[in-house]
N, C-alpha and C positions, 0 to 999 in steps of 0.2 A: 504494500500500500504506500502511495507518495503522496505527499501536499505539496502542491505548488508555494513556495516561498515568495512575499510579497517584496518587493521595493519597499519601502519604507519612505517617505517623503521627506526632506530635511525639516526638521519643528521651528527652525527661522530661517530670517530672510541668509540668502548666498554672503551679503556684505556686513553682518550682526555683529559680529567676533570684531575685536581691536588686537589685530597682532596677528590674526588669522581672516588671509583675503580672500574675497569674493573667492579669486579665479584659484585658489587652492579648493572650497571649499567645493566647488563646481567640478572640477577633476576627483577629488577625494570621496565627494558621496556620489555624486551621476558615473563614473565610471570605476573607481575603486570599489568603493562599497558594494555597488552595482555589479558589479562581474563577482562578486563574491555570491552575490544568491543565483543569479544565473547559474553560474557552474554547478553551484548545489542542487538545483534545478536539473541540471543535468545529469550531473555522475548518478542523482536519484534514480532516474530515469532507465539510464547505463546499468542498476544493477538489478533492474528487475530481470533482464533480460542476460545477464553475463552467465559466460560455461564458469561454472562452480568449478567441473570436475577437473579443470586445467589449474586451481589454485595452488600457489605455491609460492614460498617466501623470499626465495630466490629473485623469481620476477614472474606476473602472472600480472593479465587486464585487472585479475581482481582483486589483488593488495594494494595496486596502483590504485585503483576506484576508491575502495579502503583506505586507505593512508590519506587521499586528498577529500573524501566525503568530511572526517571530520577539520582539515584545514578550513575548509571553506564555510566549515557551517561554523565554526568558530570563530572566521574574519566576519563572518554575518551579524552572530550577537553581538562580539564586542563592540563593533561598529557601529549598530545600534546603541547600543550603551552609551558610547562616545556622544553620540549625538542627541541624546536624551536629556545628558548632563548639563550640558553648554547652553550657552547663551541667559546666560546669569552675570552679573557684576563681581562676580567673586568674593563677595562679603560673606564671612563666615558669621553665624548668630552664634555664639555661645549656649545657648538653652535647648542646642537642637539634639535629639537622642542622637544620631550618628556623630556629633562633635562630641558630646560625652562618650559616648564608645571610643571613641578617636584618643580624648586623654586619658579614659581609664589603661587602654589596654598600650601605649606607649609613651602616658607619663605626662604628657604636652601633647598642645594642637600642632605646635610647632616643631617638638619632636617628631612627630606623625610627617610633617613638612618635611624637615630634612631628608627623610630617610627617604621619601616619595621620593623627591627632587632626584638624590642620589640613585634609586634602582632607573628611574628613569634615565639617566644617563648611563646606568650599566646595561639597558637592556637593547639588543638587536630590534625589537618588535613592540614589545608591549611591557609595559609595569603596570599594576592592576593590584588598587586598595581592597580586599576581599575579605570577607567574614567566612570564616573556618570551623564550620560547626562539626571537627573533630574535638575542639578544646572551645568552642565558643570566643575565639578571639579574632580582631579583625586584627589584620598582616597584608604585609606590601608583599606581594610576589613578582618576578619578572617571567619573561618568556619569549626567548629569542625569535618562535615563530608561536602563534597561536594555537596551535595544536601541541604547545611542548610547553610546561613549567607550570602546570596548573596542578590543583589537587583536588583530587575527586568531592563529590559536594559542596566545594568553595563557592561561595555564592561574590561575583564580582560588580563592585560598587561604583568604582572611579576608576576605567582605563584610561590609560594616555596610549596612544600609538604613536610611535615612537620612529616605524621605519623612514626611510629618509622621504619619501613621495609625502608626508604628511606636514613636512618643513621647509624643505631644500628652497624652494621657490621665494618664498619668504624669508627666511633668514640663514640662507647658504647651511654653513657647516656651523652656525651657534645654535646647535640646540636645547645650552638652558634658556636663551633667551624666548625661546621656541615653550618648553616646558612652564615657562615663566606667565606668558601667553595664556595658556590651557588655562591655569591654575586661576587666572583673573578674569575669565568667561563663564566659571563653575557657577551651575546654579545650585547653591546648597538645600535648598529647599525641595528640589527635585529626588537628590541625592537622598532627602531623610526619607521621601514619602519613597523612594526603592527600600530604605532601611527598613521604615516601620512593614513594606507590607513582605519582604522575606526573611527578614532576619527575626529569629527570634532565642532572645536573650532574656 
């Protein structure tokens, strides 16, 4: 059984973002994003109909199918996610349950910052604020490609995507200033109402 995967429309205008332009934001979600549920769309389609009995780990249509089914469907949510968050002023409230979960579980809001800031500069792909309801704590994880450095159940909050198409046009090779960006478009408000309705703590 497959579901067609929908497009997702961008939730503001193309030129909203300060630091993140128009013509990124127009390449990023109409053709990045975009080819991410297409393919999903497709390799779906691909595996109703693929010979099982030729699978093999070595190399086989159907670990290929496999291996990139969950790439793509994982450039799909994140991506969603990304664009869910944004287009906020980046003013954080204090009184928000996720800013309390933010300093309970690493101390400071700011502490929480640092470390974001930092994986986001460590990561090939993605750094992703995520609630971990193996221990009930939220944690910064990275993930050089989307389908690699997550933890099963981890329910994720605040991606940044991090590859270079999501910057380069804009601020060449500074991507904290890039990171910087992100971080002053968040809507926090958005963020808590994702917290309050999966997280439970």
């Amino acid at each position: 059984m497959t579901v067609e995967h929908k497009i997702k429309p961008l939730p503001f205008a193309y030129n909203a973002l300060r630091g993140i332009s128009e013509q990124v934001n127009k390449w990023h979600h109409d053709t990045h994003y975009a080819g991410y549920v297409n393919k999903r769309n497709e390799i779906e389609l691909e595996l109703q109909n693929v010979d099982r009995s030729k699978a093999n780990a070595n190399w086989s249509i159907f670990r290929g199918l496999k291996e990139r089914e969950t790439f793509c469907a994982n450039g799909q949510i994140l991506h969603e996610i990304y664009y869910d968050i944004l287009g906020g002023d980046g003013k954080v409230n204090n009184s928000l349950s996720v800013v309390k979960g933010i300093e309970e579980d690493f101390g400071s809001f700011d502490k929480w910052k640092e470390d974001f800031v930092a994986s986001a500069k460590v990561a090939l792909g993605w750094a992703i604020l995520v609630w971990d309801p193996s221990d009930g704590k939220l944690r910064n994880f990275i993930g050089d490609t989307q389908n690699q450095g997550g933890i099963w159940g981890a329910i994720p909050l605040v991606p940044i995507d991090v590859f270079e198409h999501a910057y380069y046009f804009d601020q060449g090779p500074d991507r904290a200033k890039y990171i910087q960006a992100f971080l002053d478009n968040l809507d926090w408000n958005k963020i808590e109402e994702r917290f309050k309705k999966l997280v439970f703590r």
